[in-house]
C-alpha positions as CSV (number, residue, x, y, z in Angstrom):
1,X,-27.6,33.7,-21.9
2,X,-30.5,32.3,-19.6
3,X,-30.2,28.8,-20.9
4,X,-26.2,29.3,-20.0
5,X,-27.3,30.6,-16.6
6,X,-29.7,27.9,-15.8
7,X,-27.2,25.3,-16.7
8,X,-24.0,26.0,-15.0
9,X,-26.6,27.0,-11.9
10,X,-27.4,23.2,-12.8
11,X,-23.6,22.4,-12.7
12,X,-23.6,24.0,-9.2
13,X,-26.2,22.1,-7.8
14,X,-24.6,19.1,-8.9
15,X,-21.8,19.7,-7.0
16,X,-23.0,20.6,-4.0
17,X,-25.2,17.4,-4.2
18,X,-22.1,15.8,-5.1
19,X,-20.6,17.5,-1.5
20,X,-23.5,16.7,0.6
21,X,-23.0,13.1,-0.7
22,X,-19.6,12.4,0.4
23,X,-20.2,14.7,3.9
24,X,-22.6,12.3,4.7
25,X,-19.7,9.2,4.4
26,X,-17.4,11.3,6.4
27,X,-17.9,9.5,9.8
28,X,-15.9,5.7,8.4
29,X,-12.3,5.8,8.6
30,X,-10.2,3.3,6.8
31,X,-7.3,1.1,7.9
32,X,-5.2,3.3,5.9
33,X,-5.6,6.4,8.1
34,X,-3.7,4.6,10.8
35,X,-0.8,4.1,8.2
36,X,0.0,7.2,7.4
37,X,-0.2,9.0,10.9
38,X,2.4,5.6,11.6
39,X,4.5,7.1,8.7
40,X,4.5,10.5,9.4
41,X,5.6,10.3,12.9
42,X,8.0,7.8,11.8
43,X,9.4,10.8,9.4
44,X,9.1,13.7,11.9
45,X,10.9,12.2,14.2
46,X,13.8,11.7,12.2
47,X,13.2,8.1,11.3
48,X,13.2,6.4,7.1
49,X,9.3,5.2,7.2
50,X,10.4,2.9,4.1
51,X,12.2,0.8,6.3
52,X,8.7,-0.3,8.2
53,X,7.4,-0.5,4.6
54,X,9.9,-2.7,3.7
55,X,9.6,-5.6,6.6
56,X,5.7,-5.4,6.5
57,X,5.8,-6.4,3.0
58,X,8.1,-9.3,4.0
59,X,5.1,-10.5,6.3
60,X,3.3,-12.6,3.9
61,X,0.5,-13.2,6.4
62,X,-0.9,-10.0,6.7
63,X,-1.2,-8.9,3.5
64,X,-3.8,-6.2,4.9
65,X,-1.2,-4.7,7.7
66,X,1.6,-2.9,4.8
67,X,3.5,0.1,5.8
68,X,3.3,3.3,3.8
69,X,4.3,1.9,0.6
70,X,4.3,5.0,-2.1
71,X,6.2,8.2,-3.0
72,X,6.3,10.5,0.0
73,X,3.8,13.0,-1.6
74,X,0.8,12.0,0.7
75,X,3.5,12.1,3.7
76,X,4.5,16.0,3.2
77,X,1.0,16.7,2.3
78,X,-1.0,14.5,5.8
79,X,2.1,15.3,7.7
80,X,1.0,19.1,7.2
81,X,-2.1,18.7,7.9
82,X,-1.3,16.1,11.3
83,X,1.0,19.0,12.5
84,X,-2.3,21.7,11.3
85,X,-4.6,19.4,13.5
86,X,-2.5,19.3,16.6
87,X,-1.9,22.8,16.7
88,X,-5.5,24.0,16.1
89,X,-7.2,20.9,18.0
90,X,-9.2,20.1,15.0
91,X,-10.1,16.3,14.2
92,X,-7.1,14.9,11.8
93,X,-9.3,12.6,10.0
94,X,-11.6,15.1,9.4
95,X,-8.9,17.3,8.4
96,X,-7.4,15.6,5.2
97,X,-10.9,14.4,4.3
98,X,-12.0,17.4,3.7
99,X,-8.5,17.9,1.4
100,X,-9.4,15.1,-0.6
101,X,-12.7,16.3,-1.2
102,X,-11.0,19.7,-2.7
103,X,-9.2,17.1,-5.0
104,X,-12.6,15.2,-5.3
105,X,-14.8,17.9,-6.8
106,X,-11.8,19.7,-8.6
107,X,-11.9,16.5,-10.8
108,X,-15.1,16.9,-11.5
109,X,-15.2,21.0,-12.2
110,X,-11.5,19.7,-14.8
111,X,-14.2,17.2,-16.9
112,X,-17.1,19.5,-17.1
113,X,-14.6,22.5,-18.1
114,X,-12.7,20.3,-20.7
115,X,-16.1,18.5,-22.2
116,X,-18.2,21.7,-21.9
117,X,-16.4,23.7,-24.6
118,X,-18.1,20.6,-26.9
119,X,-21.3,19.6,-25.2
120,X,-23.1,20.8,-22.0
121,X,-25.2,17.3,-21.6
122,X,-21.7,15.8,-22.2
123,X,-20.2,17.6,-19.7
124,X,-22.9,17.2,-17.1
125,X,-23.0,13.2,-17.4
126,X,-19.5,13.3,-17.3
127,X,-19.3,15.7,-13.9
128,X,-22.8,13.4,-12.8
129,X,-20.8,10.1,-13.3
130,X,-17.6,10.9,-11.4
131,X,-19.2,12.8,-8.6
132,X,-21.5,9.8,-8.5
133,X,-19.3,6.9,-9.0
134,X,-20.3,3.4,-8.1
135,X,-17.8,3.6,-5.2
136,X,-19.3,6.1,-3.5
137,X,-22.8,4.4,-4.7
138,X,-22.3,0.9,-3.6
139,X,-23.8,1.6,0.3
140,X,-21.6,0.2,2.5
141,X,-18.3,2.4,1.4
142,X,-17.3,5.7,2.9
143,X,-15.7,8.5,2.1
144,X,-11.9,7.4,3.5
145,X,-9.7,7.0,0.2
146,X,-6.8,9.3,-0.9
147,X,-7.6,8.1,-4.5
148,X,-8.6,11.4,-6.0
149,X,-5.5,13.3,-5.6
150,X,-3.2,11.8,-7.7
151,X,-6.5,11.3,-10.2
152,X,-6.8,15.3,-10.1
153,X,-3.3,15.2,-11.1
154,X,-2.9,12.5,-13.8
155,X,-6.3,13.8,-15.0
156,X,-4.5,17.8,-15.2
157,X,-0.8,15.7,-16.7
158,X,-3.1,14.6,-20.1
159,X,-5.0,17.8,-20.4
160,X,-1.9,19.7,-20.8
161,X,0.0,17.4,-22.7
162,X,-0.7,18.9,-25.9
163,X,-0.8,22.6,-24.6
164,X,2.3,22.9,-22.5
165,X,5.4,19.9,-21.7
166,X,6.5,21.8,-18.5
167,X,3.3,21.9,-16.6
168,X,2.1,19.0,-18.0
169,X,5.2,17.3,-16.4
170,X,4.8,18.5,-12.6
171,X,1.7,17.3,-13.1
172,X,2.2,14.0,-14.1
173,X,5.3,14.0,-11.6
174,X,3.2,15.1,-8.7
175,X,0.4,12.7,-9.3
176,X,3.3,9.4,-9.6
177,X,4.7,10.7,-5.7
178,X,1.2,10.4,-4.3
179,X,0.1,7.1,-6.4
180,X,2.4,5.9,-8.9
181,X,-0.4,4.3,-11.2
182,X,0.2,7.1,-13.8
183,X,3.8,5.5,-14.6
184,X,1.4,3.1,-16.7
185,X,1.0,6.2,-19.4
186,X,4.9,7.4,-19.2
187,X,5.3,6.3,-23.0
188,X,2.6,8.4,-23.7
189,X,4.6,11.3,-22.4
190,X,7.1,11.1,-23.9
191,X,5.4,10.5,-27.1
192,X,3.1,12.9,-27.4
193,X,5.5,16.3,-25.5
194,X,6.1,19.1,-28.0
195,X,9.5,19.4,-26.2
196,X,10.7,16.0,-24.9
197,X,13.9,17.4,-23.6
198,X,11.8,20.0,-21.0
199,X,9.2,17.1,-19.8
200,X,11.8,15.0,-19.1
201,X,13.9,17.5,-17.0
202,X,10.7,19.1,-15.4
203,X,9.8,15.5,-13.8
204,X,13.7,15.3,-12.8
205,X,13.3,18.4,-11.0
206,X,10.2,17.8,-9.7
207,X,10.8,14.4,-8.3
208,X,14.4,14.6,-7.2
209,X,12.8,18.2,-5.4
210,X,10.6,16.1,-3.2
211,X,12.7,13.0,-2.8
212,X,16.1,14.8,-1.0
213,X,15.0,13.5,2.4
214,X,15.5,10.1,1.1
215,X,18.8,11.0,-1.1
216,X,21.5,11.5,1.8
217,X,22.9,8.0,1.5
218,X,23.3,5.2,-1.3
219,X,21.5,3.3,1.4
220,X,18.3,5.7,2.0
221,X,18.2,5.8,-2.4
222,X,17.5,1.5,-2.3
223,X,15.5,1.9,0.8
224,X,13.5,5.0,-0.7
225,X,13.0,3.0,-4.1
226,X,12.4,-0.7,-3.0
227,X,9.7,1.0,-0.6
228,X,8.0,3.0,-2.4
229,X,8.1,1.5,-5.8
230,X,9.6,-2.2,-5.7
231,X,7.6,-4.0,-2.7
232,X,4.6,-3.4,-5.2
233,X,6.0,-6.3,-7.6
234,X,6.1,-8.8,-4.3
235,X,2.4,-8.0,-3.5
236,X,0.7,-11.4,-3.1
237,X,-3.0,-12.0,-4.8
238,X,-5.3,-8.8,-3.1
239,X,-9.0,-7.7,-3.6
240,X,-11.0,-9.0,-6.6
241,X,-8.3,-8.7,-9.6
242,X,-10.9,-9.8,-12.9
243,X,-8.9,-12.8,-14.0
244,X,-9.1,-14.2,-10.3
245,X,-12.5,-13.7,-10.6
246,X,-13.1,-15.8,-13.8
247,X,-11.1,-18.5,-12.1
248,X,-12.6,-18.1,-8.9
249,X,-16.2,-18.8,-10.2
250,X,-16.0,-19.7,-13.0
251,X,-13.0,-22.7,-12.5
252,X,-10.9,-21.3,-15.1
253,X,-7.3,-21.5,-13.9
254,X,-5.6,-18.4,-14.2
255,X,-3.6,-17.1,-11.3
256,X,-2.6,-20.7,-10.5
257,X,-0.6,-21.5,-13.3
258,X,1.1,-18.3,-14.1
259,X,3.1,-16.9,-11.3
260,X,1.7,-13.7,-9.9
261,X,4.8,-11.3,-11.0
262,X,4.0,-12.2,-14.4
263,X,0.6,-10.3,-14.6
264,X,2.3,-7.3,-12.3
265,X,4.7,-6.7,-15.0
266,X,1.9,-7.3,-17.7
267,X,-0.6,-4.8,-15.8
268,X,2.6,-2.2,-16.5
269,X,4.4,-2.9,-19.5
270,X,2.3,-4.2,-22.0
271,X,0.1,-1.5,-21.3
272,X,3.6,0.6,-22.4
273,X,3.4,-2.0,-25.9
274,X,-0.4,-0.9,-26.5
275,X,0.6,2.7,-26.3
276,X,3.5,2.8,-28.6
277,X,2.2,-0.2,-30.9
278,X,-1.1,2.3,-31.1
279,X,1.0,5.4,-31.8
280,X,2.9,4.2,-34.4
281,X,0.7,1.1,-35.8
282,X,-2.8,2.3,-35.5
283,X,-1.4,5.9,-36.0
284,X,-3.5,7.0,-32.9
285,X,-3.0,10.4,-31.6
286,X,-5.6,11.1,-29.4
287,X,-3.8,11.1,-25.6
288,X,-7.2,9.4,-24.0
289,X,-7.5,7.0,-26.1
290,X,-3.8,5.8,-25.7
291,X,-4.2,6.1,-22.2
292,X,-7.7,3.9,-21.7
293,X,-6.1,1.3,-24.0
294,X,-3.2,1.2,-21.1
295,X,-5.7,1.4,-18.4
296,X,-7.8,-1.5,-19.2
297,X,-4.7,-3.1,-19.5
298,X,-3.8,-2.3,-15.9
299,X,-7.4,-3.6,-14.6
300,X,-7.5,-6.8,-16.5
301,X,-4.1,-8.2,-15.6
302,X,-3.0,-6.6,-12.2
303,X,-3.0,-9.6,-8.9
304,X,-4.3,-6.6,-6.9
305,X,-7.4,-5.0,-7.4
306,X,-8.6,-3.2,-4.8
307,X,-12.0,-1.3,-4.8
308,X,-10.6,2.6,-5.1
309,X,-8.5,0.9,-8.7
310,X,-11.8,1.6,-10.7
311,X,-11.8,5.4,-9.8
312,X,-8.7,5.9,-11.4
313,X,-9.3,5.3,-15.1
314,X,-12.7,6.9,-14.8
315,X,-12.0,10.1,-15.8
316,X,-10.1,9.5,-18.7
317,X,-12.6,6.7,-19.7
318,X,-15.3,9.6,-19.4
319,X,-13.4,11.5,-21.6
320,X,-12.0,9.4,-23.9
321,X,-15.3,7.9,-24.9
322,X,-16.7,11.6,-25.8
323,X,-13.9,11.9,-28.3
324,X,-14.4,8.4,-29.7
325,X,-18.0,9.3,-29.8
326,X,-16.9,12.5,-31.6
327,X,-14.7,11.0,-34.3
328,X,-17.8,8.4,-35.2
329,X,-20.6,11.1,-35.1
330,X,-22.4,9.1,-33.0
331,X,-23.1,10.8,-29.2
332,X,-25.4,7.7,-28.2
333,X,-21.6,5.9,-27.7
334,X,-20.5,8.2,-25.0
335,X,-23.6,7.3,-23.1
336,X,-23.5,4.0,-23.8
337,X,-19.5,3.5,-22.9
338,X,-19.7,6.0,-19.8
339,X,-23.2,4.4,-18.3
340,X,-21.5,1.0,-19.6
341,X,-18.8,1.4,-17.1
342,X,-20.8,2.6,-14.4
343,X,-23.0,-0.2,-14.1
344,X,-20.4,-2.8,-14.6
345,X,-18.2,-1.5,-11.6
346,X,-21.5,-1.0,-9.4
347,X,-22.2,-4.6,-10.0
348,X,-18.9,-5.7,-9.3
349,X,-18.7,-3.7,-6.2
350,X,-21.7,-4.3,-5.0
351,X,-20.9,-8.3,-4.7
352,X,-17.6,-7.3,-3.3
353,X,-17.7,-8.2,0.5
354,X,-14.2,-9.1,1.5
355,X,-12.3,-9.9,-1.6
356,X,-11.2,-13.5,-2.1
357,X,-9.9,-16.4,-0.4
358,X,-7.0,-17.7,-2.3
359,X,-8.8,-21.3,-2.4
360,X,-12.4,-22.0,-3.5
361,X,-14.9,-22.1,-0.7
């Protein structure tokens, strides 16, 4: 009973370490900021934000300078909390950075909860590693990305997946409005549901629920979709995607031979291939594993790679390489895999000053 004591008061501390960490960060604000207030008075005051979305993406220029280019789940959610800070008089960017630190550490308190049923030193390296990822390491970053919301959400969408198809559905459904990176394990869904015909409807309901602002016209639906979902196939070459890297330094032509849309669609949908060719091939059934094999997938072929893309995966790579670890009776892998990934993506981010230049220096 003491030893319990002593540990989750270990867990605690942790977390507030964890807080105090990412407080510190607060003062930065990113370009992004300035996008979504753009978008959410665009929306309140009766105007379609996708149709700024749309003609920024046609500006091949300034590839830095896009609209608000995702489901509108971070525009009802910043838009609350715009119209919250005007009211009150409190700081906006404060505002929602202090919501996304609720997300933040709720992803953490989800992998120590699921991992601690198993192992406590487990759980606590997994809470240690996302609470101290090598985003939030690397010095120069602060504490202005949205990332961990639709993380928390994808990360709640596979923990029910095996427990319960409707839940496990809104969450999958709410994390794709706020960052649609999760469509990369959709297969997987549908796979691995008890009751197909309920996850399926559930995410109808969900989505259609919070897209009826942008369903009035057939005009609104293409605008809506192409500006949310499509203008991400157009994206041109962004951040420090690994193959670019390889050619970039290493003079190994990659990017420049194959046109760019052919790695988009290979960052999506042969990641789909690895799932279903591991469900029914390699007979895997374990809903982590399925989804890391997607995710590395997604990070080795995408054009755009920006810094926050190694958060995503992270807690399903944390837990994922428990259960591998598990299944071989060897713990020392866990360690190895999770403090493997940590220190590649601090040493990737840490010679990450301004992405890449299209041509070689």
């Amino acid at each position: 009973m003491v030893r319990r004591k002593i540990g989750l008061l270990a867990v605690a501390l942790l977390l507030v370490l964890g807080t105090v960490n990412r407080l510190l960060d607060f003062g930065g604000i990113g370009k992004d900021s300035q996008t979504y207030v753009t978008a959410i008075t665009s929306f309140f005051s009766g105007e379609n934000p996708y149709e700024h979305t749309i003609k920024s993406y046609e500006n091949k220029d300034d590839v830095g300078g896009h609209g608000y280019a995702y489901f509108p789940g971070f525009l009802y959610l910043f838009g609350y909390l715009y119209f919250i800070a005007l009211k009150v008089g409190i700081n906006y960017d404060v505002l929602w950075k202090m919501c996304v630190l609720l997300f933040d550490l709720g992803t953490a308190v989800l992998i120590f909860k699921h991992l601690y049923k198993s192992n406590y030193f487990v759980a606590f390296t997994g809470a240690l590693v996302w609470l101290f990822n090598p985003y939030l390491t690397v010095e120069y970053t602060n504490f202005n990305h949205v990332d961990p919301v639709p993380v928390f959400f994808c990360l709640l969408a596979l923990l029910y997946l095996s427990k319960d198809s409707v839940l496990s559905a809104v969450f999958f459904t709410l994390s794709v409005i706020f960052k649609p990176f999760a469509l990369i394990f959709l297969p997987l869904f549908l796979l691995k549901s008890k009751n197909k015909r309920a996850f399926i409807v559930a995410c109808a309901v969900v989505f259609i629920a919070v897209s009826l602002p942008f369903l009035t016209s057939i005009d609104d639906i293409t605008t809506y979709l192409k500006g949310s979902l499509f203008v991400h196939s157009s994206r041109v070459l962004q951040g420090r995607p690994f193959l670019f890297y390889l050619s970039y330094f290493g003079k190994i032509e990659l990017f420049r031979i194959i046109p760019l849309v052919v790695y988009s669609s290979m960052a999506t949908y042969f990641g789909w291939v690895l799932i279903i060719a591991g469900w029914y091939l390699l007979k895997i059934r374990n809903s982590f594993v399925l989804a890391s094999m997607s995710a590395i997938n997604f990070l080795i072929f995408t054009p755009v790679l920006n810094r926050t893309y190694l958060l995503w995966f992270l807690p399903i790579f944390i837990v994922a390489s428990y259960q591998i670890a598990a299944g071989f009776k060897k713990l020392y892998l866990f360690y190895s895999f999770t403090v493997g990934y940590w220190m590649f993506c601090y040493w990737y981010l840490f010679q990450w000053k301004d992405g890449f230049h299209v041509w070689h220096p």
